[in-house]
BALOBA-1460 file (C-alpha; in Angstrom, 3 decimals):
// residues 278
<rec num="1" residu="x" x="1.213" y="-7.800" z="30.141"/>
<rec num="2" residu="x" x="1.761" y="-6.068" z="26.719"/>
<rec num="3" residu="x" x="4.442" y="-7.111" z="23.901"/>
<rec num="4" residu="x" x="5.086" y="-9.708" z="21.559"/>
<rec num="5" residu="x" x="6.199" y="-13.482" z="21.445"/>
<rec num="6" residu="x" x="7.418" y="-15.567" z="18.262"/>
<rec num="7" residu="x" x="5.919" y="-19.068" z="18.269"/>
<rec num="8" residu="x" x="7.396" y="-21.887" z="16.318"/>
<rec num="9" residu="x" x="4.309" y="-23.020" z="15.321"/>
<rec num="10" residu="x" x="3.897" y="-26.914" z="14.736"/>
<rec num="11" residu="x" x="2.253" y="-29.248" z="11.913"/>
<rec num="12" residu="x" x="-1.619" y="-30.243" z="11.914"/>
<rec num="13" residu="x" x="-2.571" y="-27.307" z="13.735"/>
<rec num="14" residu="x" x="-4.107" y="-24.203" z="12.268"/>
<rec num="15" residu="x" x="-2.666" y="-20.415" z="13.005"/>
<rec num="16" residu="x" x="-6.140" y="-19.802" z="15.278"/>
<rec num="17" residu="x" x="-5.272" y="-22.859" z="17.133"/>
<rec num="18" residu="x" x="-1.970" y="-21.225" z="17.951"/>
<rec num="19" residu="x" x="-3.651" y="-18.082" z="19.438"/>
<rec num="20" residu="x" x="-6.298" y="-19.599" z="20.966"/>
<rec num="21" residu="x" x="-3.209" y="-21.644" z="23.171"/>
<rec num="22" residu="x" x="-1.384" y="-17.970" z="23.673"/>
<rec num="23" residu="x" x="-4.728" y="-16.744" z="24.755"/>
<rec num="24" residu="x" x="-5.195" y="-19.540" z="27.688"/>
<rec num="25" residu="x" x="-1.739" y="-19.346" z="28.718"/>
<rec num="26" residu="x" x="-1.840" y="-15.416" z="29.423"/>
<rec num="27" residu="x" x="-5.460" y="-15.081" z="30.293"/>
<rec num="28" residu="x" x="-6.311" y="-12.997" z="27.721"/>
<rec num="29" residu="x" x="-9.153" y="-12.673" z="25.423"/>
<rec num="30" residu="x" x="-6.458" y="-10.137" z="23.211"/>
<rec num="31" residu="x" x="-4.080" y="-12.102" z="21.348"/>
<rec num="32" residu="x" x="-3.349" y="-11.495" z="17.296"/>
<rec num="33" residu="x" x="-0.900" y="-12.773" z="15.156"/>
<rec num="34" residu="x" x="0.899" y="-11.054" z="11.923"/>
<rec num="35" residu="x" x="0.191" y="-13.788" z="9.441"/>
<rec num="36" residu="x" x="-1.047" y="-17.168" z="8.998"/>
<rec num="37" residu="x" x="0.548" y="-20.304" z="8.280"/>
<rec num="38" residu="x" x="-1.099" y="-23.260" z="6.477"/>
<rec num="39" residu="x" x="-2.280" y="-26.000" z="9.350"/>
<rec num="40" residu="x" x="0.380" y="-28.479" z="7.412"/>
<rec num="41" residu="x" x="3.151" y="-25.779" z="7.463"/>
<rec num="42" residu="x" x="5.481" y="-24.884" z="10.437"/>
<rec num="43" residu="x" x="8.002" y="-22.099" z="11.614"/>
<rec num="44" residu="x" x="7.663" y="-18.524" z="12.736"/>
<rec num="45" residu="x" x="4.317" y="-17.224" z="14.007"/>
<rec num="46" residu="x" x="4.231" y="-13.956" z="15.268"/>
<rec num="47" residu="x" x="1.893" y="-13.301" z="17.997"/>
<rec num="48" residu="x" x="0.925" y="-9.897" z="19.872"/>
<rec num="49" residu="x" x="-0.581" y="-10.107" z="23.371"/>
<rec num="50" residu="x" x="-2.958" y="-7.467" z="24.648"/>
<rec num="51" residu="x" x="-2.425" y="-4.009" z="23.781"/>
<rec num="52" residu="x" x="0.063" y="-4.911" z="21.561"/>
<rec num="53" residu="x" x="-2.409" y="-6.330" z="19.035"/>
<rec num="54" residu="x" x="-2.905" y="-2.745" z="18.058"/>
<rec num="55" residu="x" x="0.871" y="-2.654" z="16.205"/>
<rec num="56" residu="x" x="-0.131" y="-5.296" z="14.346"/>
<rec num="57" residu="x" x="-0.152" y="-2.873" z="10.899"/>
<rec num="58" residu="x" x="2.947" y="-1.437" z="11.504"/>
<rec num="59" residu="x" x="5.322" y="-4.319" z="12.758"/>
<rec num="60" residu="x" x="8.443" y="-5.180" z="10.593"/>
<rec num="61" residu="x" x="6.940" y="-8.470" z="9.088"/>
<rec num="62" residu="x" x="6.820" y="-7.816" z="5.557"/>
<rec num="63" residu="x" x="9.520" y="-9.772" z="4.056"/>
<rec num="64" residu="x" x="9.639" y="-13.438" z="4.320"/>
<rec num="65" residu="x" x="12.190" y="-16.540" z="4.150"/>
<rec num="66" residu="x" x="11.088" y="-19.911" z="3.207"/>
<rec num="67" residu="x" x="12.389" y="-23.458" z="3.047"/>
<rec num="68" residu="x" x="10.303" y="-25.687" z="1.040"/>
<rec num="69" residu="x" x="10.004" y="-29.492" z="-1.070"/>
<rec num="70" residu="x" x="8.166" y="-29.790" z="-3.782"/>
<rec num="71" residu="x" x="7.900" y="-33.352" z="-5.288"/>
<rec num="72" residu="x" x="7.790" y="-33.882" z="-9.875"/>
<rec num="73" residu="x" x="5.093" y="-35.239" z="-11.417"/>
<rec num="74" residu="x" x="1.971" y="-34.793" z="-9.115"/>
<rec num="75" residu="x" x="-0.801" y="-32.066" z="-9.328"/>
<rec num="76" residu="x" x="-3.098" y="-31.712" z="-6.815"/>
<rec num="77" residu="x" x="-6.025" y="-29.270" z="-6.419"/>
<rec num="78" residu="x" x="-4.604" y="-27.673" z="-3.358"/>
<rec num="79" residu="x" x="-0.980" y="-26.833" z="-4.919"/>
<rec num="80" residu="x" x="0.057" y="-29.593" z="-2.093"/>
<rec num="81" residu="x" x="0.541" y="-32.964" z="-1.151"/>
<rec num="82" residu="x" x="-2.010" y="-32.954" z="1.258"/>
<rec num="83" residu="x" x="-4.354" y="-32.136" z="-1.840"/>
<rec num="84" residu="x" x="-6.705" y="-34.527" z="-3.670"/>
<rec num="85" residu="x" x="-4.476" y="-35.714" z="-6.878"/>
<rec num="86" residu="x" x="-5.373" y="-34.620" z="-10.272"/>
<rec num="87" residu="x" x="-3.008" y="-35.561" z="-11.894"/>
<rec num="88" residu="x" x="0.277" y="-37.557" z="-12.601"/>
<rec num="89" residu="x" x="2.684" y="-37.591" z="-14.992"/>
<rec num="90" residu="x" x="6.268" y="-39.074" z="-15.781"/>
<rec num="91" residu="x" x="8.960" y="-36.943" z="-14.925"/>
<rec num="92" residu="x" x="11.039" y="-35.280" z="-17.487"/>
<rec num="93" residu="x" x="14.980" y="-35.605" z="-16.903"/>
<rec num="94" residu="x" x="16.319" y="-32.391" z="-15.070"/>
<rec num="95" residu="x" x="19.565" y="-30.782" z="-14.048"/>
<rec num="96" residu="x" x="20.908" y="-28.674" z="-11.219"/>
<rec num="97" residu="x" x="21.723" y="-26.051" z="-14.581"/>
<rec num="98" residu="x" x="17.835" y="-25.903" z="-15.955"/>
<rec num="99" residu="x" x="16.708" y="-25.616" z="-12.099"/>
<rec num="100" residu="x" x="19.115" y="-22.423" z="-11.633"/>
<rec num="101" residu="x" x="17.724" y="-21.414" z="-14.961"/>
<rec num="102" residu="x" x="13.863" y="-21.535" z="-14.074"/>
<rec num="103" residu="x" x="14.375" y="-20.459" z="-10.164"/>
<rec num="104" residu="x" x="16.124" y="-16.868" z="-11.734"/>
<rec num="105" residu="x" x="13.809" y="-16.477" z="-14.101"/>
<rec num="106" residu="x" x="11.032" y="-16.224" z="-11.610"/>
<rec num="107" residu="x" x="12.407" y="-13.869" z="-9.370"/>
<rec num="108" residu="x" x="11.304" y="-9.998" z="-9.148"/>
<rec num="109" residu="x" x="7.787" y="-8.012" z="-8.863"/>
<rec num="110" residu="x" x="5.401" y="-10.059" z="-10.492"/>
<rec num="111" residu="x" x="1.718" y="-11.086" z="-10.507"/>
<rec num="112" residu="x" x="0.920" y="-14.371" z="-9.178"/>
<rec num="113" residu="x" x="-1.547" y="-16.736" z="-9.561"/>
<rec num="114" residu="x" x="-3.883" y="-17.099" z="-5.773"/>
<rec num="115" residu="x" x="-4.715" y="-20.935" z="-5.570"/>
<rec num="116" residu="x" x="-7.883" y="-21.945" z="-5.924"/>
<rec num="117" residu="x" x="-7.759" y="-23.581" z="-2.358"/>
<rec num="118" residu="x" x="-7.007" y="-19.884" z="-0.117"/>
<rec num="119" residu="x" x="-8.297" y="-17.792" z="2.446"/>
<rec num="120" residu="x" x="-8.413" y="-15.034" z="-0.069"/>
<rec num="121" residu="x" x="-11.752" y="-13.028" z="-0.235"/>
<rec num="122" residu="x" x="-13.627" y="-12.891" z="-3.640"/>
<rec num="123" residu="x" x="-17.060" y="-10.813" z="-3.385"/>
<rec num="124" residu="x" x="-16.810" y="-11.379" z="0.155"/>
<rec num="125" residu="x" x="-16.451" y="-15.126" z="-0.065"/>
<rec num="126" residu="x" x="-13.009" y="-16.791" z="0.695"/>
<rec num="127" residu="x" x="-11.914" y="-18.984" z="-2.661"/>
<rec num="128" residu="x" x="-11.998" y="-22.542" z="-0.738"/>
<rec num="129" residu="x" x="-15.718" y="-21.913" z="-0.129"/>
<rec num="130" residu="x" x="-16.426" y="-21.469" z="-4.369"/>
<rec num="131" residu="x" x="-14.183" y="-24.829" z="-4.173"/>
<rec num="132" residu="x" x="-16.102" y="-26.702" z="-1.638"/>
<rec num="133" residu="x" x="-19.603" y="-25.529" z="-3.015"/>
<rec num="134" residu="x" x="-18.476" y="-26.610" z="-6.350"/>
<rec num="135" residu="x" x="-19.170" y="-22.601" z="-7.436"/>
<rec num="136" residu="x" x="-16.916" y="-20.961" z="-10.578"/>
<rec num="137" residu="x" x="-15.232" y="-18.010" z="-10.418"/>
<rec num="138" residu="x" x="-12.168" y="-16.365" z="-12.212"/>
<rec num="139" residu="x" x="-8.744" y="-17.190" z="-11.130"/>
<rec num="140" residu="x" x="-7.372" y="-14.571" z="-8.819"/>
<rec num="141" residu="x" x="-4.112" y="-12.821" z="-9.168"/>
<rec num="142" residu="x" x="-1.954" y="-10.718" z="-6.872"/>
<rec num="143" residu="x" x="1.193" y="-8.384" z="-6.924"/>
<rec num="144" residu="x" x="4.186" y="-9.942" z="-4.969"/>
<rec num="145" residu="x" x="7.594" y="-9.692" z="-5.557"/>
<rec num="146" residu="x" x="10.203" y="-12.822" z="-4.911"/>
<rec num="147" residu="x" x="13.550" y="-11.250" z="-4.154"/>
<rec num="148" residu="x" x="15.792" y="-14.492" z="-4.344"/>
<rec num="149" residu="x" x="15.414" y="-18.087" z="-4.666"/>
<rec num="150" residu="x" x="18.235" y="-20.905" z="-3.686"/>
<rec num="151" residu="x" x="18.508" y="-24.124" z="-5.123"/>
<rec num="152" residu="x" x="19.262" y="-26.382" z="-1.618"/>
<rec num="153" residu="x" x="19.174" y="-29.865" z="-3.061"/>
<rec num="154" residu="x" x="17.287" y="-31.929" z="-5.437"/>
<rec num="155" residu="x" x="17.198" y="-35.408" z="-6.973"/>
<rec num="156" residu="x" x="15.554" y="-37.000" z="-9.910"/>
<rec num="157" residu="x" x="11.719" y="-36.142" z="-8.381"/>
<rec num="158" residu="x" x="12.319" y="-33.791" z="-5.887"/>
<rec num="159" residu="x" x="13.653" y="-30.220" z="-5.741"/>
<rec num="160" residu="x" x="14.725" y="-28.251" z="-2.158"/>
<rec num="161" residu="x" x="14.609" y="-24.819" z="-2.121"/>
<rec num="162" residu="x" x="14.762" y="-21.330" z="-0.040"/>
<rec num="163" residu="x" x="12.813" y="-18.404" z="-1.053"/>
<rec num="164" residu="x" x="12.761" y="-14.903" z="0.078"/>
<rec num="165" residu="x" x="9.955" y="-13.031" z="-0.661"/>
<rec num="166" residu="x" x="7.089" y="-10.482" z="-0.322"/>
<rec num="167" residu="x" x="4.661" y="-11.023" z="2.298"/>
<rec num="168" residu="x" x="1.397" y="-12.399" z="0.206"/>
<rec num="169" residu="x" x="3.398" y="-14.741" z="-1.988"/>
<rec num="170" residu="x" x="2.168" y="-18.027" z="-2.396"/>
<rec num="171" residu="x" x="5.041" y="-21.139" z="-2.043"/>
<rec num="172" residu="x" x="2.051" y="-23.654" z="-3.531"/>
<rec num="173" residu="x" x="2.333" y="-21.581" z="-6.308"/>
<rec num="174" residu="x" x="6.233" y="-20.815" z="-6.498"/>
<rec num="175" residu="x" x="6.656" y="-24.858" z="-6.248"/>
<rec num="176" residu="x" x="4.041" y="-25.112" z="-9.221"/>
<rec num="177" residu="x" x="5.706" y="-22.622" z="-11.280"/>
<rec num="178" residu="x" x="9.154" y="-24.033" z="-11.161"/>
<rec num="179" residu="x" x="7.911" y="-27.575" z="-11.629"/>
<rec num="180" residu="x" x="6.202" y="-25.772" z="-15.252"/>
<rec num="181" residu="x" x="9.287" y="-24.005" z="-15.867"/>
<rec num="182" residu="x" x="11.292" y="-27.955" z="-16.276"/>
<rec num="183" residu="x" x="8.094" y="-29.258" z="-18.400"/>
<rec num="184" residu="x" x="6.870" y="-31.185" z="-15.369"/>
<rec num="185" residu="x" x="3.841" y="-31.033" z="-13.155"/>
<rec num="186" residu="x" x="5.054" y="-30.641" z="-9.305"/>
<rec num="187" residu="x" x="3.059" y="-29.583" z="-5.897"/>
<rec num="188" residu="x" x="4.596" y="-28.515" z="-2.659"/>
<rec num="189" residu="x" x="5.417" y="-31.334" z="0.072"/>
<rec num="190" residu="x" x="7.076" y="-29.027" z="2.723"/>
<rec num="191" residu="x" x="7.194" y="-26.051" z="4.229"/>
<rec num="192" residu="x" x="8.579" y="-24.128" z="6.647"/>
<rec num="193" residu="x" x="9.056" y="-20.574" z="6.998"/>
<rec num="194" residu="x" x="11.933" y="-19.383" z="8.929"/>
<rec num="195" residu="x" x="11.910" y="-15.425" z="8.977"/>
<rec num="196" residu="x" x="9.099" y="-12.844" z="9.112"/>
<rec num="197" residu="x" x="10.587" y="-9.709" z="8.648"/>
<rec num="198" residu="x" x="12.814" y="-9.234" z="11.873"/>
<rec num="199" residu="x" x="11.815" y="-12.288" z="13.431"/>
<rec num="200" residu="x" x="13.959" y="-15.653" z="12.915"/>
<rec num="201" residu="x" x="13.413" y="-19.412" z="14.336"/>
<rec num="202" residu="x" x="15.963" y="-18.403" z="16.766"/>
<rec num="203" residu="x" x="13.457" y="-15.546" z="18.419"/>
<rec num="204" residu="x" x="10.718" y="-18.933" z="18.313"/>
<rec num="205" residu="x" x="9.453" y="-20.682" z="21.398"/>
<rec num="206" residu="x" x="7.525" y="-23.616" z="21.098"/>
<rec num="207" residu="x" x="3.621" y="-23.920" z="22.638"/>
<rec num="208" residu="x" x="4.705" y="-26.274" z="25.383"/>
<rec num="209" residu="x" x="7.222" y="-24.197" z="26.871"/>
<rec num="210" residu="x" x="5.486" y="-21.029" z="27.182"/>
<rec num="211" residu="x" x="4.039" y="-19.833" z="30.247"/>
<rec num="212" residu="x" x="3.299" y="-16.433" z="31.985"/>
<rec num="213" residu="x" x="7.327" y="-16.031" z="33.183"/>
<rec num="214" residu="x" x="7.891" y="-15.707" z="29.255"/>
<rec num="215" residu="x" x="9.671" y="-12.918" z="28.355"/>
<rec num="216" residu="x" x="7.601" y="-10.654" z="25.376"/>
<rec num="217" residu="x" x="9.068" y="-8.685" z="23.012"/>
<rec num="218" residu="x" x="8.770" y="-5.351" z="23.066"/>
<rec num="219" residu="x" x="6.756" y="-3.482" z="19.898"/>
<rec num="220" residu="x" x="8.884" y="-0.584" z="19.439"/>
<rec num="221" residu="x" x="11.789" y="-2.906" z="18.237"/>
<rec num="222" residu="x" x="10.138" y="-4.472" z="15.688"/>
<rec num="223" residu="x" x="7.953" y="-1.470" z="14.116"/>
<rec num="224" residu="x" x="8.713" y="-1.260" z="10.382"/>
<rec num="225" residu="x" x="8.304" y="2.692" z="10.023"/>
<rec num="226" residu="x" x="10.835" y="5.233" z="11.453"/>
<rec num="227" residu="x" x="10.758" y="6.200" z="15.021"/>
<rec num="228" residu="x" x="11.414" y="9.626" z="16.492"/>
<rec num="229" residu="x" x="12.044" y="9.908" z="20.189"/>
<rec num="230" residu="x" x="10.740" y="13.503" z="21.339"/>
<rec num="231" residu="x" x="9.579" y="13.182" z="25.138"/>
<rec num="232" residu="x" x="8.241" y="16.841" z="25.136"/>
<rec num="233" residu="x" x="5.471" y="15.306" z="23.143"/>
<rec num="234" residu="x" x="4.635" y="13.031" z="25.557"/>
<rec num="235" residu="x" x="1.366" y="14.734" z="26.781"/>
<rec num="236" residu="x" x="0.054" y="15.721" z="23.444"/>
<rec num="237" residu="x" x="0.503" y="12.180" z="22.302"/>
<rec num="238" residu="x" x="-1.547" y="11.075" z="25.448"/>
<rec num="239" residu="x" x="-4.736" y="12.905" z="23.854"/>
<rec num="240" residu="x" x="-3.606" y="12.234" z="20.553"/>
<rec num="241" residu="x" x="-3.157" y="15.830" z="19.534"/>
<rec num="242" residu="x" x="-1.232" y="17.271" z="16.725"/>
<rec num="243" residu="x" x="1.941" y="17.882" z="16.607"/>
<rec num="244" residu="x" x="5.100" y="20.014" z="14.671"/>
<rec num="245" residu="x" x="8.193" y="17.467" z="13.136"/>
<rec num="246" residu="x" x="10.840" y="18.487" z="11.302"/>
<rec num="247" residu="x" x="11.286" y="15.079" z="8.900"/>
<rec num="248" residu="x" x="11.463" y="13.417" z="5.976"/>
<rec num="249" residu="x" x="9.009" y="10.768" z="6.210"/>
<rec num="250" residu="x" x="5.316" y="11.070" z="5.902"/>
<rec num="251" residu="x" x="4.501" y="8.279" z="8.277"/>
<rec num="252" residu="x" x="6.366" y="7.800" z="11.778"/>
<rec num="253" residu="x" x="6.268" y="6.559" z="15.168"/>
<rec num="254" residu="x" x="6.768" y="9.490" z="18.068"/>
<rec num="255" residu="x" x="7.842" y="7.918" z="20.593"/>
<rec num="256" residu="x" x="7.439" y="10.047" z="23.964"/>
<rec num="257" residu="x" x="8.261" y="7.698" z="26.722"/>
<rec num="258" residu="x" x="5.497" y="6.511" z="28.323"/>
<rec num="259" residu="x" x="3.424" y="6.905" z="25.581"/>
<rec num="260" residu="x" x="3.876" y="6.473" z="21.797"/>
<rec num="261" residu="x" x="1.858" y="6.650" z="18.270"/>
<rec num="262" residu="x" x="1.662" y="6.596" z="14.537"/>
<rec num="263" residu="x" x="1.537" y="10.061" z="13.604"/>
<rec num="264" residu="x" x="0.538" y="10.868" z="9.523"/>
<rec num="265" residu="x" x="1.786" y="14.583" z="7.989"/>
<rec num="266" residu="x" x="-1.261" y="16.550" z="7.418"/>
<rec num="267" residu="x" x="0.603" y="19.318" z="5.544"/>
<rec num="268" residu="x" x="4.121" y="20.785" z="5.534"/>
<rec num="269" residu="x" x="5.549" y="20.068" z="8.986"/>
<rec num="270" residu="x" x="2.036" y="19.015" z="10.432"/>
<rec num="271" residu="x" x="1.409" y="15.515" z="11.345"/>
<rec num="272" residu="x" x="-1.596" y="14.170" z="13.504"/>
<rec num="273" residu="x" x="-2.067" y="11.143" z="15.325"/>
<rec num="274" residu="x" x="-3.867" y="7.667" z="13.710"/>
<rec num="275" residu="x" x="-2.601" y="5.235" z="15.937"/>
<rec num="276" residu="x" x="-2.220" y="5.110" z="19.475"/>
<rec num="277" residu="x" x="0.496" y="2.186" z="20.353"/>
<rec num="278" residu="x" x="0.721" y="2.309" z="24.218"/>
């Protein structure tokens, strides 16, 4: 049993917790999944089962849509409400017009500021660790770009929005930054993210109702690099040899029926095989 299944993964649980679940329900020690989600967030988790795991590089999952709350006046140290407070502060008077005004203005390639509280490695130490052991260290940055940002709703202390970004972006952050942009402190209260690349809340199931009749999803739908059918490769792609294509792209999928891989040009029309898929 090889393929892929998109979980609609709860609140209060943690990404891991997820696979470990997909892991007892297929009996399967070989279960990854294309990106975490905060334990407080929900929506789309994308999980691979078995040998599937090994697409995980090359699966469409880049791009990301997400609905989020964040509430005025509050700072926490986590960039959420389920943060210790930090501080408060009375709102300043907004409109839907300034809102428009700061959400544009923070659209487009841009570096953004990792919170302090992440999974993200410094020296080989994730940043919550520095946190928790009361250590220093520089605030981190990283290269995302947010393609769009709609205004859903808001009121005099809270502001709904959706956000379609880079995979890597931080929504702590993005609700942080527009709450600066109106002269206000602001943290996230909720989150959920509703695409990954391809995948949509429609494609989710939810833990409870998955079971070994689930249908997966098969990888070569959802790879995010071109794919070139050519079944008279089929054996040389067995042993992973290399091969002759006539194409444009340096990087593709050759997909020979029963077996398929990620094959890299060498030079000119040479490419060779650096990732067996089947």
């Amino acid at each position: 049993m090889n393929g892929l299944i998109c979980i609609y993964k709860e609140a209060n649980m943690t990404s891991f917790d997820v696979v470990r679940q997909v892991k007892r329900v297929f009996h399967t020690k070989k279960v990854g999944h294309s990106g975490t989600l905060d334990p407080n967030a929900e929506g789309v988790l994308v999980c691979a089962i078995n040998k599937a795991t090994k697409s995980l590089s090359y699966l469409d999952v880049y791009d990301k849509v997400y609905h989020a709350k964040l509430k005025l006046g509050l700072k926490t140290h986590t960039g959420d409400i389920w943060g210790d407070v930090l501080e408060e502060q009375m709102i300043q008077p907004i409109t839907s017009s300034q809102v428009e005004e700061v959400i544009q203005s923070l659209t487009g390639p841009q570096k953004q500021r990792v919170p302090m509280v992440s999974a993200k490695r410094v020296n080989g130490k994730r940043l919550y660790q520095y946190v928790l052991d009361g250590e220093p260290v520089e605030t981190q940055y990283t290269d995302v770009e947010i393609y769009r940002i709609d205004l859903i709703s808001m009121s005099e202390n809270e502001i709904e929005i959706r956000a379609h970004v880079s995979n890597g972006t931080y929504i702590r952050t993005l609700c942080e930054d527009i709450a600066k942009g109106l002269n206000n402190l602001g943290t996230m209260t909720y989150l959920v993210r509703e695409q990954i690349g391809s995948f949509t809340l429609e494609d989710t199931i939810k833990l409870e109702d998955l079971s070994l009749e689930t249908e997966l999803l098969p990888v070569r739908e959802h790879l995010n690099i071109p794919l070139i059918e050519a079944q008279q490769f089929q054996k040389q792609i067995m042993y992973g040899q290399t091969i002759e294509l006539m194409t444009q792209h340096d990087q593709v999928v050759v997909d020979g029926g029963d077996f398929y891989a990620v094959y890299q040009r060498v030079k000119d029309n040479t490419f060779k095989s650096i990732r067996g898929l089947w």
